[in-house]
C-alpha positions in Angstrom: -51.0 104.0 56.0 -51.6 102.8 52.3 -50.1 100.0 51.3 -48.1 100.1 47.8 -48.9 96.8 45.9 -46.4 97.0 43.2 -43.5 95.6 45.5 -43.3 93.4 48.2 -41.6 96.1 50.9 -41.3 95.7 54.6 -42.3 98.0 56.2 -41.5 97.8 60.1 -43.1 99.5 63.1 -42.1 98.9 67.2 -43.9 96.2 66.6 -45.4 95.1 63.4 -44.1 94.5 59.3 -46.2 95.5 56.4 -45.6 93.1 53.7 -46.2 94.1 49.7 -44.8 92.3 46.6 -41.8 92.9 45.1 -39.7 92.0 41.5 -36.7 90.1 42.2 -34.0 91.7 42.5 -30.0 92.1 42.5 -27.5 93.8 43.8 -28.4 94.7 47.4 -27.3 93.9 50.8 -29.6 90.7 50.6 -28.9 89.7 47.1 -30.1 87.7 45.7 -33.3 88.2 47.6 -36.3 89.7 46.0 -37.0 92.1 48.7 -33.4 93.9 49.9 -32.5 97.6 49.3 -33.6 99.6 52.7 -36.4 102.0 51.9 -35.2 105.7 51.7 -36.8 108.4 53.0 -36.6 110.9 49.7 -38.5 110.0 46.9 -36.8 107.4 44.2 -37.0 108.3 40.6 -37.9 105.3 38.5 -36.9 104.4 34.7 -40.5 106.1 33.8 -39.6 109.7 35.8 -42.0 108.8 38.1 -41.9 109.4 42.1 -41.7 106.5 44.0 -44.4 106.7 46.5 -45.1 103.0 47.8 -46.1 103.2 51.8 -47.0 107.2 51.8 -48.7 108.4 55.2 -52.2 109.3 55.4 -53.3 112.3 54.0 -56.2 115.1 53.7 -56.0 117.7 50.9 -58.2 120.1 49.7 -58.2 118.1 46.1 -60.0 115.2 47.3 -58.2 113.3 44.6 -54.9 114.1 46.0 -55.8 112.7 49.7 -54.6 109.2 50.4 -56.4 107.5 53.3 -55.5 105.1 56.3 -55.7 101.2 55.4 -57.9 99.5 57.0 -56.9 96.9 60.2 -56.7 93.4 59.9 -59.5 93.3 62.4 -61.8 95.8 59.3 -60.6 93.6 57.0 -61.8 90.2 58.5 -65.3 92.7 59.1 -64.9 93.1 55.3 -64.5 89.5 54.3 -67.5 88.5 56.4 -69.6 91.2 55.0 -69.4 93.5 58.4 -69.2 97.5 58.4 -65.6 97.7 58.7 -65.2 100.2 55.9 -64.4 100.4 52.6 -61.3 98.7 51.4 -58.5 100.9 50.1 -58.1 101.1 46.4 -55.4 98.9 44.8 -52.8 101.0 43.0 -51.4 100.4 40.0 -48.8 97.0 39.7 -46.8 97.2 37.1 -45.1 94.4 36.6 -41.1 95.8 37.1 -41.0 98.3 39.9 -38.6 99.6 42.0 -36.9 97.4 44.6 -38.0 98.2 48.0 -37.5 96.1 51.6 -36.9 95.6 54.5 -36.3 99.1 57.0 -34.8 97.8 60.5 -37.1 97.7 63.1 -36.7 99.8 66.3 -36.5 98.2 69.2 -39.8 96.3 70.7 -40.0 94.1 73.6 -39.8 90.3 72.4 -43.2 88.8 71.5 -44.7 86.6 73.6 -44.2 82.6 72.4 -47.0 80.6 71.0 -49.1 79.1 73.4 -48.8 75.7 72.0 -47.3 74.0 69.1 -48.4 76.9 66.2 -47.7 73.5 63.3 -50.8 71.6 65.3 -52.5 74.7 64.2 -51.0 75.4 60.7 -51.6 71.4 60.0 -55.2 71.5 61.3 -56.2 74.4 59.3 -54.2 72.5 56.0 -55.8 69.4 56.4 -59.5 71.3 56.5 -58.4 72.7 52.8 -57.3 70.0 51.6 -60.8 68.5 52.3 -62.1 71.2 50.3 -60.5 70.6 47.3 -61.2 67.2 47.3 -64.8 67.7 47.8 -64.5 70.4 44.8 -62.4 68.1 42.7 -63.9 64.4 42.8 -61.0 62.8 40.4 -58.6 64.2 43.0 -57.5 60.8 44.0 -55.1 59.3 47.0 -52.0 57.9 46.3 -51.0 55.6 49.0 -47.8 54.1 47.3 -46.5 57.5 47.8 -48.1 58.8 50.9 -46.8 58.4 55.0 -48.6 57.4 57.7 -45.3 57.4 60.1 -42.1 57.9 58.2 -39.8 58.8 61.1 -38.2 62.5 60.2 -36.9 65.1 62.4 -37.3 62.9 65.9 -41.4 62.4 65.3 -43.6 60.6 62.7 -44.3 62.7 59.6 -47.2 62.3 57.6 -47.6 63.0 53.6 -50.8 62.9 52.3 -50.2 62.4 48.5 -53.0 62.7 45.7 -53.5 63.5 42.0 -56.3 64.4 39.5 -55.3 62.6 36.3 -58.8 63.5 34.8 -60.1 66.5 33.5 -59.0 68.4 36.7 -55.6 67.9 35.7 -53.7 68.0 38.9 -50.5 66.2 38.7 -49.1 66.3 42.3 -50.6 67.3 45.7 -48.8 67.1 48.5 -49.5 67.8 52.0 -47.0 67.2 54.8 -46.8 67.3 58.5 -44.2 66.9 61.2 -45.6 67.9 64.5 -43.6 70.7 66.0 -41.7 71.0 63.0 -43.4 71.5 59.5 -46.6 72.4 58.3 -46.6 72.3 53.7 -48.5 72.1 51.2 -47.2 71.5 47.3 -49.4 71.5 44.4 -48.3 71.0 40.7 -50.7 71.6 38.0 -50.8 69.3 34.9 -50.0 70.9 31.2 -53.7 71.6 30.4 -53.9 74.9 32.1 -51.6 77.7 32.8 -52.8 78.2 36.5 -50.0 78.7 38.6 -48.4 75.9 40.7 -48.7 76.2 44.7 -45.8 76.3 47.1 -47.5 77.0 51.1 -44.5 76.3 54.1 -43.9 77.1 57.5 -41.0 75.7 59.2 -41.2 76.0 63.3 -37.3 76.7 65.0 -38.1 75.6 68.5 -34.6 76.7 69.8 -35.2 80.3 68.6 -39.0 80.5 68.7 -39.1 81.3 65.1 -41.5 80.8 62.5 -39.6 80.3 58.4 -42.9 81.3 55.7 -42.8 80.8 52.3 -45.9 81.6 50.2 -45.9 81.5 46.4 -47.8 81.2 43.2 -45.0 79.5 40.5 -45.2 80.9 37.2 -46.5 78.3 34.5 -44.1 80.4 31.8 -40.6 81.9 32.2 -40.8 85.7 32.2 -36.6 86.2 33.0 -38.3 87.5 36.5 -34.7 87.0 37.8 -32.9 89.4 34.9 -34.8 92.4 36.7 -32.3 95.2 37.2 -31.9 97.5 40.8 -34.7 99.9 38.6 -37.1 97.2 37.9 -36.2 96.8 34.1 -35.9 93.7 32.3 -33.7 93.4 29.2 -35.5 94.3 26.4 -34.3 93.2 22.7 -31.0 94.3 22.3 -30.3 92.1 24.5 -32.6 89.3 24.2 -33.6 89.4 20.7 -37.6 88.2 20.3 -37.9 86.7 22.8 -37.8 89.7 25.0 -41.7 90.2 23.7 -42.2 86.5 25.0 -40.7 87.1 28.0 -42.6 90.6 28.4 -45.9 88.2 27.2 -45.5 86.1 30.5 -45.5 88.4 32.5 -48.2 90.7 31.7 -50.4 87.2 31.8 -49.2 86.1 35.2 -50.0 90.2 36.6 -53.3 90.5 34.7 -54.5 87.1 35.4 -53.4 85.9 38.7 -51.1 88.3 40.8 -53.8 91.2 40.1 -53.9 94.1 42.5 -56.5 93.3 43.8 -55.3 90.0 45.1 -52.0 90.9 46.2 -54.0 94.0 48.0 -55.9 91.6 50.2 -52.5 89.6 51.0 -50.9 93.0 52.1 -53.3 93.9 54.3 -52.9 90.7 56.1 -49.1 90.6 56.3 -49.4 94.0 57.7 -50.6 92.5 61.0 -47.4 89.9 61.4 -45.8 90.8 65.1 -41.8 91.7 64.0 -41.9 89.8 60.4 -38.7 89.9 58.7 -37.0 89.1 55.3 -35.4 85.4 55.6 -32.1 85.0 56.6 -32.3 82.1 54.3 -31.3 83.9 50.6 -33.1 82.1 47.4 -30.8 79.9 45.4 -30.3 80.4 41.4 -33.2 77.4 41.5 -35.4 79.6 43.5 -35.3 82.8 41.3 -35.6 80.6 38.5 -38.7 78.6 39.2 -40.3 81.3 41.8 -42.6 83.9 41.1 -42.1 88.1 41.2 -44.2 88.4 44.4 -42.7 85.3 46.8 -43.2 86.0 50.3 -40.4 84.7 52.0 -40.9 85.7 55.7 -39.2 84.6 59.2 -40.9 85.8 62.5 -41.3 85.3 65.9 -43.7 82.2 67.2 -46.8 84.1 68.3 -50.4 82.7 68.1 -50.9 85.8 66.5 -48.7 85.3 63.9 -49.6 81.7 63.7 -53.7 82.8 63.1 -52.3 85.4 60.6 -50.4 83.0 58.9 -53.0 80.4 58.7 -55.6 83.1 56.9 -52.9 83.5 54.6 -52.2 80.1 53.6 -56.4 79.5 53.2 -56.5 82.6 51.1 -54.1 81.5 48.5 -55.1 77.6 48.8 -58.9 79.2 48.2 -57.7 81.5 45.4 -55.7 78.5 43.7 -59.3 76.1 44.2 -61.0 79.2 42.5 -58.4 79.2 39.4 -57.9 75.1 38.8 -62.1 74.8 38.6 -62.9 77.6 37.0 -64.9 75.9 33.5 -64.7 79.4 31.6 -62.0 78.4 29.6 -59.8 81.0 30.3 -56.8 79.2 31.7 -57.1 76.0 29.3 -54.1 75.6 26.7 -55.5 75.0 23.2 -55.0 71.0 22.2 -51.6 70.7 20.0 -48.6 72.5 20.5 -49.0 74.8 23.6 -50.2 71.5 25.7 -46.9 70.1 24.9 -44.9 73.2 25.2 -46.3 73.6 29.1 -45.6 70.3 29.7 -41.6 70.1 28.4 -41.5 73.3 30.6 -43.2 71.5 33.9 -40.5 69.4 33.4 -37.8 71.1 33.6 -39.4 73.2 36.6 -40.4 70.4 38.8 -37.0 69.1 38.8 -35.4 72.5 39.2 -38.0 72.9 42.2 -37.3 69.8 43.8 -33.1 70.9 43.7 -33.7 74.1 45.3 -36.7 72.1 48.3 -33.8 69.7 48.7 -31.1 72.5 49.4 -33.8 74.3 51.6 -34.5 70.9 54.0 -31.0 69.8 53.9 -29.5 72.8 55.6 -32.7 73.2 58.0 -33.2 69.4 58.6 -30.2 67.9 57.4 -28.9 65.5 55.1 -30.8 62.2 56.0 -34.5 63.9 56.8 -33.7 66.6 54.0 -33.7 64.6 51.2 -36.0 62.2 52.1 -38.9 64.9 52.5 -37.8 67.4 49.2 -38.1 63.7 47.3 -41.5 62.8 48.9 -42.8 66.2 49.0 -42.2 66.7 45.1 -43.8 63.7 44.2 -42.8 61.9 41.0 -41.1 63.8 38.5 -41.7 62.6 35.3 -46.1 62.2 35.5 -46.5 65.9 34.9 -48.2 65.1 31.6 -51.1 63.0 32.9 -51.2 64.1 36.7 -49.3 60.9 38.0 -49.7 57.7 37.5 -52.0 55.1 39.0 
Protein backbone atom coordinates (compact mmCIF):
# COMPACT_ATOMS: atom_id res chain seq x y z
CA UNK A 1 0.00 0.00 0.00
CA UNK A 2 0.99 3.75 -0.56
CA UNK A 3 1.64 5.63 2.09
CA UNK A 4 -0.08 9.26 2.43
CA UNK A 5 2.53 11.82 3.62
CA UNK A 6 0.33 14.60 4.50
CA UNK A 7 -0.63 13.12 8.04
CA UNK A 8 0.95 11.19 10.41
CA UNK A 9 -1.90 8.11 10.41
CA UNK A 10 -1.50 4.74 11.86
CA UNK A 11 -2.24 2.41 10.06
CA UNK A 12 -2.38 -1.16 11.73
CA UNK A 13 -2.09 -4.61 10.34
CA UNK A 14 -2.12 -8.29 12.54
CA UNK A 15 0.99 -7.31 13.01
CA UNK A 16 2.57 -4.12 11.95
CA UNK A 17 1.70 0.11 12.15
CA UNK A 18 2.31 2.37 9.15
CA UNK A 19 3.25 5.62 10.56
CA UNK A 20 2.72 9.19 8.36
CA UNK A 21 2.68 12.77 9.68
CA UNK A 22 -0.01 14.43 10.88
CA UNK A 23 -1.28 18.37 11.97
CA UNK A 24 -2.07 18.60 15.48
CA UNK A 25 -5.17 18.23 16.30
CA UNK A 26 -8.30 18.68 18.66
CA UNK A 27 -11.20 17.27 19.55
CA UNK A 28 -10.83 13.52 19.28
CA UNK A 29 -10.86 10.61 21.54
CA UNK A 30 -6.96 11.27 22.08
CA UNK A 31 -7.10 15.04 22.34
CA UNK A 32 -5.01 16.71 22.52
CA UNK A 33 -2.81 14.27 20.52
CA UNK A 34 -1.80 15.08 17.05
CA UNK A 35 -2.72 11.77 15.62
CA UNK A 36 -6.47 10.63 17.14
CA UNK A 37 -9.63 10.42 15.06
CA UNK A 38 -9.95 6.48 13.80
CA UNK A 39 -9.61 6.34 10.13
CA UNK A 40 -12.99 5.74 8.29
CA UNK A 41 -13.58 3.64 5.69
CA UNK A 42 -15.67 6.12 3.26
CA UNK A 43 -13.90 8.80 1.87
CA UNK A 44 -13.64 12.30 4.02
CA UNK A 45 -14.37 15.49 2.26
CA UNK A 46 -11.89 18.19 3.20
CA UNK A 47 -12.30 22.12 3.49
CA UNK A 48 -10.91 22.14 -0.40
CA UNK A 49 -13.89 19.44 -1.71
CA UNK A 50 -11.32 17.08 -2.06
CA UNK A 51 -11.46 13.15 -1.32
CA UNK A 52 -9.49 12.10 1.31
CA UNK A 53 -7.41 9.33 0.05
CA UNK A 54 -4.31 8.88 2.50
CA UNK A 55 -3.37 4.92 2.75
CA UNK A 56 -5.40 3.76 -0.64
CA UNK A 57 -4.76 -0.07 -1.71
CA UNK A 58 -2.74 -0.91 -4.60
CA UNK A 59 -4.13 -0.45 -7.74
CA UNK A 60 -3.92 -1.26 -11.76
CA UNK A 61 -6.08 0.80 -14.21
CA UNK A 62 -6.17 1.06 -17.62
CA UNK A 63 -5.14 5.04 -17.28
CA UNK A 64 -1.81 4.39 -16.11
CA UNK A 65 -2.00 7.70 -14.25
CA UNK A 66 -4.85 6.51 -12.28
CA UNK A 67 -2.90 3.24 -10.93
CA UNK A 68 -1.38 3.63 -7.54
CA UNK A 69 1.37 1.05 -6.72
CA UNK A 70 2.53 -1.08 -3.67
CA UNK A 71 5.28 0.70 -1.36
CA UNK A 72 8.19 -0.70 -1.23
CA UNK A 73 9.48 -2.97 2.04
CA UNK A 74 11.66 -1.75 4.55
CA UNK A 75 14.04 -4.53 3.42
CA UNK A 76 13.67 -2.44 -0.71
CA UNK A 77 14.11 0.41 1.03
CA UNK A 78 17.44 -0.33 2.90
CA UNK A 79 18.40 -1.94 -0.95
CA UNK A 80 17.51 1.65 -2.06
CA UNK A 81 19.58 3.60 0.47
CA UNK A 82 22.63 1.39 -0.29
CA UNK A 83 22.17 1.80 -3.92
CA UNK A 84 20.72 -1.96 -4.47
CA UNK A 85 17.89 -2.98 -7.13
CA UNK A 86 15.20 -2.82 -4.73
CA UNK A 87 12.94 -0.76 -6.98
CA UNK A 88 12.00 2.46 -7.41
CA UNK A 89 10.78 4.48 -4.50
CA UNK A 90 7.09 5.53 -4.55
CA UNK A 91 6.39 9.09 -5.41
CA UNK A 92 5.77 11.47 -2.45
CA UNK A 93 2.30 12.98 -2.67
CA UNK A 94 1.44 16.25 -2.05
CA UNK A 95 1.78 17.67 1.91
CA UNK A 96 0.00 20.42 2.44
CA UNK A 97 0.66 21.76 5.30
CA UNK A 98 -3.22 21.49 7.23
CA UNK A 99 -4.72 18.22 6.33
CA UNK A 100 -7.15 16.09 7.62
CA UNK A 101 -6.67 14.38 10.98
CA UNK A 102 -6.16 10.85 10.61
CA UNK A 103 -4.79 7.96 13.34
CA UNK A 104 -4.69 5.40 14.88
CA UNK A 105 -7.28 2.18 13.54
CA UNK A 106 -7.17 -0.66 16.39
CA UNK A 107 -5.28 -3.46 15.58
CA UNK A 108 -6.76 -7.02 15.30
CA UNK A 109 -5.54 -9.33 17.30
CA UNK A 110 -1.68 -10.70 16.83
CA UNK A 111 0.09 -12.96 19.00
CA UNK A 112 2.44 -10.87 21.44
CA UNK A 113 5.95 -9.99 19.92
CA UNK A 114 8.64 -11.63 21.01
CA UNK A 115 10.89 -9.46 23.77
CA UNK A 116 14.20 -7.92 22.89
CA UNK A 117 17.02 -10.19 23.16
CA UNK A 118 18.96 -7.92 25.37
CA UNK A 119 18.83 -4.53 26.73
CA UNK A 120 17.42 -2.63 23.22
CA UNK A 121 18.91 1.07 25.20
CA UNK A 122 22.64 -0.71 25.02
CA UNK A 123 21.68 -0.62 21.37
CA UNK A 124 19.82 2.73 21.01
CA UNK A 125 22.90 4.36 23.10
CA UNK A 126 25.55 2.60 20.99
CA UNK A 127 24.17 3.63 17.76
CA UNK A 128 23.73 7.61 19.60
CA UNK A 129 27.09 7.79 20.74
CA UNK A 130 28.49 6.72 16.99
CA UNK A 131 26.38 9.98 15.73
CA UNK A 132 27.32 12.05 18.04
CA UNK A 133 30.94 11.29 16.84
CA UNK A 134 29.87 12.38 13.61
CA UNK A 135 28.89 15.58 14.28
CA UNK A 136 31.73 16.33 16.18
CA UNK A 137 34.05 15.23 13.51
CA UNK A 138 31.76 17.53 11.05
CA UNK A 139 31.60 20.41 13.52
CA UNK A 140 35.22 21.03 15.04
CA UNK A 141 34.08 24.07 17.47
CA UNK A 142 31.48 21.57 18.81
CA UNK A 143 33.11 21.60 22.18
CA UNK A 144 32.67 19.39 25.64
CA UNK A 145 31.27 20.83 28.51
CA UNK A 146 32.30 18.90 31.46
CA UNK A 147 30.88 21.35 34.20
CA UNK A 148 27.58 20.17 32.86
CA UNK A 149 28.22 16.72 31.71
CA UNK A 150 27.87 13.00 33.96
CA UNK A 151 30.04 10.47 34.23
CA UNK A 152 27.84 8.62 37.09
CA UNK A 153 25.03 10.63 38.32
CA UNK A 154 22.99 7.95 40.08
CA UNK A 155 19.22 8.10 38.33
CA UNK A 156 16.63 5.54 38.04
CA UNK A 157 18.75 2.60 40.19
CA UNK A 158 22.05 2.85 37.65
CA UNK A 159 24.69 5.51 36.70
CA UNK A 160 23.52 7.83 33.97
CA UNK A 161 25.67 9.47 31.72
CA UNK A 162 25.25 13.07 29.90
CA UNK A 163 27.48 13.95 27.42
CA UNK A 164 27.03 17.83 27.17
CA UNK A 165 28.71 20.01 24.30
CA UNK A 166 28.17 23.36 22.43
CA UNK A 167 29.39 25.14 19.25
CA UNK A 168 29.63 28.82 20.35
CA UNK A 169 31.49 29.56 16.99
CA UNK A 170 30.29 29.91 13.57
CA UNK A 171 28.45 26.51 13.94
CA UNK A 172 26.22 28.02 16.36
CA UNK A 173 25.06 25.14 18.42
CA UNK A 174 23.90 26.21 21.77
CA UNK A 175 23.09 22.88 23.60
CA UNK A 176 23.84 19.23 22.79
CA UNK A 177 22.90 16.84 24.86
CA UNK A 178 23.19 13.17 24.89
CA UNK A 179 21.99 10.93 27.76
CA UNK A 180 22.11 7.42 28.79
CA UNK A 181 20.71 5.27 31.51
CA UNK A 182 21.31 1.72 30.85
CA UNK A 183 18.05 -0.18 30.69
CA UNK A 184 16.28 2.77 30.90
CA UNK A 185 16.87 5.82 28.47
CA UNK A 186 18.48 6.38 25.37
CA UNK A 187 18.16 10.80 24.20
CA UNK A 188 19.49 12.97 22.41
CA UNK A 189 18.65 17.07 22.60
CA UNK A 190 19.96 19.55 20.38
CA UNK A 191 19.19 23.34 20.43
CA UNK A 192 20.34 25.47 17.62
CA UNK A 193 21.76 29.01 18.37
CA UNK A 194 19.76 32.25 16.81
CA UNK A 195 21.88 32.42 13.58
CA UNK A 196 19.93 29.97 11.69
CA UNK A 197 16.39 28.79 11.42
CA UNK A 198 17.28 25.01 11.30
CA UNK A 199 15.05 23.19 13.37
CA UNK A 200 15.95 22.12 16.94
CA UNK A 201 16.28 18.13 17.71
CA UNK A 202 14.38 16.21 20.18
CA UNK A 203 15.41 12.01 19.67
CA UNK A 204 13.98 9.63 22.95
CA UNK A 205 13.18 6.26 23.72
CA UNK A 206 12.17 5.35 27.08
CA UNK A 207 12.48 1.35 27.82
CA UNK A 208 9.32 0.00 30.45
CA UNK A 209 10.94 -3.18 31.62
CA UNK A 210 7.72 -4.25 33.62
CA UNK A 211 5.59 -4.03 30.37
CA UNK A 212 8.28 -4.75 27.66
CA UNK A 213 7.56 -1.43 26.12
CA UNK A 214 9.35 0.89 24.15
CA UNK A 215 7.94 5.15 24.65
CA UNK A 216 9.46 7.06 21.04
CA UNK A 217 9.46 10.50 20.51
CA UNK A 218 11.03 11.87 17.27
CA UNK A 219 10.81 15.57 16.31
CA UNK A 220 12.15 18.48 14.41
CA UNK A 221 11.04 21.78 16.70
CA UNK A 222 9.93 24.64 14.68
CA UNK A 223 12.40 27.73 14.93
CA UNK A 224 9.05 30.05 14.39
CA UNK A 225 5.56 29.74 15.79
CA UNK A 226 3.05 28.80 13.04
CA UNK A 227 -0.27 28.43 15.70
CA UNK A 228 0.37 24.52 14.60
CA UNK A 229 -1.83 23.82 17.78
CA UNK A 230 -5.02 26.27 16.55
CA UNK A 231 -5.50 23.52 13.74
CA UNK A 232 -9.14 22.69 13.55
CA UNK A 233 -10.77 18.69 13.26
CA UNK A 234 -10.51 19.77 9.11
CA UNK A 235 -7.01 20.87 9.16
CA UNK A 236 -7.71 24.74 8.96
CA UNK A 237 -5.96 27.31 10.85
CA UNK A 238 -7.62 30.61 11.72
CA UNK A 239 -7.07 32.81 9.14
CA UNK A 240 -7.53 36.80 9.69
CA UNK A 241 -10.75 37.30 11.05
CA UNK A 242 -9.64 35.85 13.61
CA UNK A 243 -5.97 36.55 13.90
CA UNK A 244 -5.63 39.74 12.18
CA UNK A 245 -1.99 39.94 10.26
CA UNK A 246 -0.51 37.93 11.80
CA UNK A 247 -2.41 35.01 10.40
CA UNK A 248 -0.02 35.64 7.07
CA UNK A 249 2.99 35.30 9.62
CA UNK A 250 1.71 32.46 10.97
CA UNK A 251 0.70 30.92 7.41
CA UNK A 252 4.66 32.31 6.49
CA UNK A 253 6.06 29.69 9.19
CA UNK A 254 4.66 27.14 8.08
CA UNK A 255 4.98 27.07 4.46
CA UNK A 256 9.06 27.59 5.42
CA UNK A 257 9.10 24.73 7.93
CA UNK A 258 7.05 22.23 4.92
CA UNK A 259 9.15 23.59 2.03
CA UNK A 260 12.39 23.63 3.70
CA UNK A 261 12.67 20.89 6.22
CA UNK A 262 9.50 18.54 6.64
CA UNK A 263 9.45 18.13 2.71
CA UNK A 264 7.77 15.10 1.26
CA UNK A 265 10.29 13.69 0.45
CA UNK A 266 11.77 13.49 3.83
CA UNK A 267 8.81 12.55 5.69
CA UNK A 268 8.35 9.79 2.72
CA UNK A 269 11.53 8.13 3.71
CA UNK A 270 10.52 8.22 7.59
CA UNK A 271 7.12 6.59 6.60
CA UNK A 272 8.42 3.91 5.02
CA UNK A 273 10.45 3.04 7.88
CA UNK A 274 7.77 3.34 10.61
CA UNK A 275 5.79 1.13 8.47
CA UNK A 276 7.92 -1.88 9.52
CA UNK A 277 7.41 -1.17 13.58
CA UNK A 278 5.88 -4.72 15.05
CA UNK A 279 2.28 -3.34 16.84
CA UNK A 280 3.31 0.58 17.10
CA UNK A 281 0.81 2.55 18.75
CA UNK A 282 -0.10 6.24 19.53
CA UNK A 283 1.30 7.07 23.21
CA UNK A 284 -0.82 6.68 25.96
CA UNK A 285 1.11 9.55 27.16
CA UNK A 286 -1.12 12.80 25.68
CA UNK A 287 1.13 16.03 24.86
CA UNK A 288 0.78 18.88 27.35
CA UNK A 289 -0.19 22.60 26.27
CA UNK A 290 3.94 22.91 26.40
CA UNK A 291 4.14 20.13 23.94
CA UNK A 292 1.75 21.51 21.19
CA UNK A 293 3.23 24.64 21.74
CA UNK A 294 6.94 24.09 21.26
CA UNK A 295 6.47 20.68 18.99
CA UNK A 296 6.31 20.42 15.45
CA UNK A 297 3.11 19.37 12.93
CA UNK A 298 4.75 15.92 12.19
CA UNK A 299 5.93 14.65 16.02
CA UNK A 300 6.12 11.00 16.11
CA UNK A 301 5.04 10.05 19.33
CA UNK A 302 5.09 6.19 19.36
CA UNK A 303 4.85 3.35 22.22
CA UNK A 304 5.54 -0.32 21.16
CA UNK A 305 6.50 -3.52 22.08
CA UNK A 306 10.41 -4.34 22.99
CA UNK A 307 11.50 -6.21 19.83
CA UNK A 308 15.08 -6.17 18.35
CA UNK A 309 13.15 -5.47 15.47
CA UNK A 310 11.63 -2.57 16.59
CA UNK A 311 14.76 -1.60 18.39
CA UNK A 312 16.95 -1.82 14.71
CA UNK A 313 13.95 0.15 13.19
CA UNK A 314 14.11 2.65 15.69
CA UNK A 315 17.73 3.15 15.59
CA UNK A 316 17.63 3.83 11.61
CA UNK A 317 15.20 6.26 12.51
CA UNK A 318 16.97 8.18 15.06
CA UNK A 319 20.42 8.18 12.51
CA UNK A 320 18.17 9.42 9.78
CA UNK A 321 16.98 12.49 11.39
CA UNK A 322 20.34 13.01 13.48
CA UNK A 323 21.95 12.75 9.64
CA UNK A 324 19.28 15.01 8.13
CA UNK A 325 19.78 17.64 11.14
CA UNK A 326 24.02 17.35 10.49
CA UNK A 327 23.03 17.94 6.75
CA UNK A 328 20.95 21.29 7.62
CA UNK A 329 23.26 22.94 10.57
CA UNK A 330 26.52 22.63 8.01
CA UNK A 331 25.04 23.37 5.05
CA UNK A 332 27.38 26.91 3.94
CA UNK A 333 24.77 27.85 1.16
CA UNK A 334 23.26 30.35 3.10
CA UNK A 335 19.90 29.35 2.99
CA UNK A 336 19.06 28.88 6.64
CA UNK A 337 21.30 31.89 8.03
CA UNK A 338 19.16 34.85 9.53
CA UNK A 339 20.28 38.24 8.10
CA UNK A 340 22.56 40.25 10.92
CA UNK A 341 20.12 42.90 12.87
CA UNK A 342 16.81 42.30 13.71
CA UNK A 343 15.71 38.69 12.68
CA UNK A 344 18.99 37.33 14.74
CA UNK A 345 17.50 38.88 17.72
CA UNK A 346 13.95 38.13 17.03
CA UNK A 347 14.99 34.11 16.85
CA UNK A 348 16.79 34.45 19.78
CA UNK A 349 13.92 36.27 22.23
CA UNK A 350 11.91 33.38 20.68
CA UNK A 351 14.60 30.37 21.66
CA UNK A 352 14.05 31.81 24.80
CA UNK A 353 10.94 31.47 25.52
CA UNK A 354 10.91 27.86 23.77
CA UNK A 355 13.65 26.35 25.63
CA UNK A 356 12.12 27.12 28.87
CA UNK A 357 8.65 26.02 27.62
CA UNK A 358 10.50 22.81 26.46
CA UNK A 359 12.26 22.04 29.45
CA UNK A 360 8.45 22.40 31.50
CA UNK A 361 6.83 20.03 29.40
CA UNK A 362 10.64 17.25 29.52
CA UNK A 363 10.19 17.82 33.22
CA UNK A 364 6.37 16.82 33.30
CA UNK A 365 7.26 13.90 30.89
CA UNK A 366 10.29 12.41 33.40
CA UNK A 367 8.49 13.21 36.50
CA UNK A 368 5.51 11.03 35.82
CA UNK A 369 7.74 8.19 34.04
CA UNK A 370 10.73 8.47 36.49
CA UNK A 371 9.52 10.43 39.24
CA UNK A 372 9.98 13.40 41.16
CA UNK A 373 13.66 13.19 42.43
CA UNK A 374 15.24 11.44 38.98
CA UNK A 375 12.66 13.59 36.93
CA UNK A 376 13.80 16.74 37.51
CA UNK A 377 17.16 16.21 37.88
CA UNK A 378 17.42 14.74 34.15
CA UNK A 379 14.69 17.51 32.31
CA UNK A 380 17.25 20.16 34.15
CA UNK A 381 20.46 18.42 32.88
CA UNK A 382 19.20 17.34 29.67
CA UNK A 383 18.05 21.02 28.72
CA UNK A 384 21.19 22.44 29.42
CA UNK A 385 21.44 26.06 30.48
CA UNK A 386 18.70 28.20 29.67
CA UNK A 387 19.71 31.53 29.18
CA UNK A 388 23.15 30.86 26.58
CA UNK A 389 20.91 30.47 23.61
CA UNK A 390 22.41 33.56 22.07
CA UNK A 391 26.09 32.51 21.93
CA UNK A 392 25.73 28.56 22.18
CA UNK A 393 26.61 28.34 25.97
CA UNK A 394 29.01 29.59 27.76
CA UNK A 395 32.53 28.56 28.45
Amino acid sequence: MRVSFAALAFVCSATKMVVAFSPIQRGTPFAPSRASSALSSEPVIGAGGMADTRDPDALVHDDPRKSISDAPSFEEYLKQRAGGDGGAAPAAAPSPPAADPVAAQPATTAAPAAAVGGDPIALLDSSQAALVDKIAAAIPDLEAKPDLSWTGETLAGTQATLDARDAPGPANVAWLGSVCIPGKLSSLTIFNGPLTDVPHLLSRCLYDKENNQLQFALDFRPRAYGAYEMVDAQGNYPGPEELGRKAFEYSGARSDFFNKFATTELQAEFNIMAKSLEDATPSAIQPSELDLLTGSPVAISLTMPATDQNAKILSEMREKAAETWLEWATDDSGEHAHRPGAPINTQYVYDAKMRQNAYLALRDYYTSTLGAADGNTLAAAESGPLDEAYVGGGS
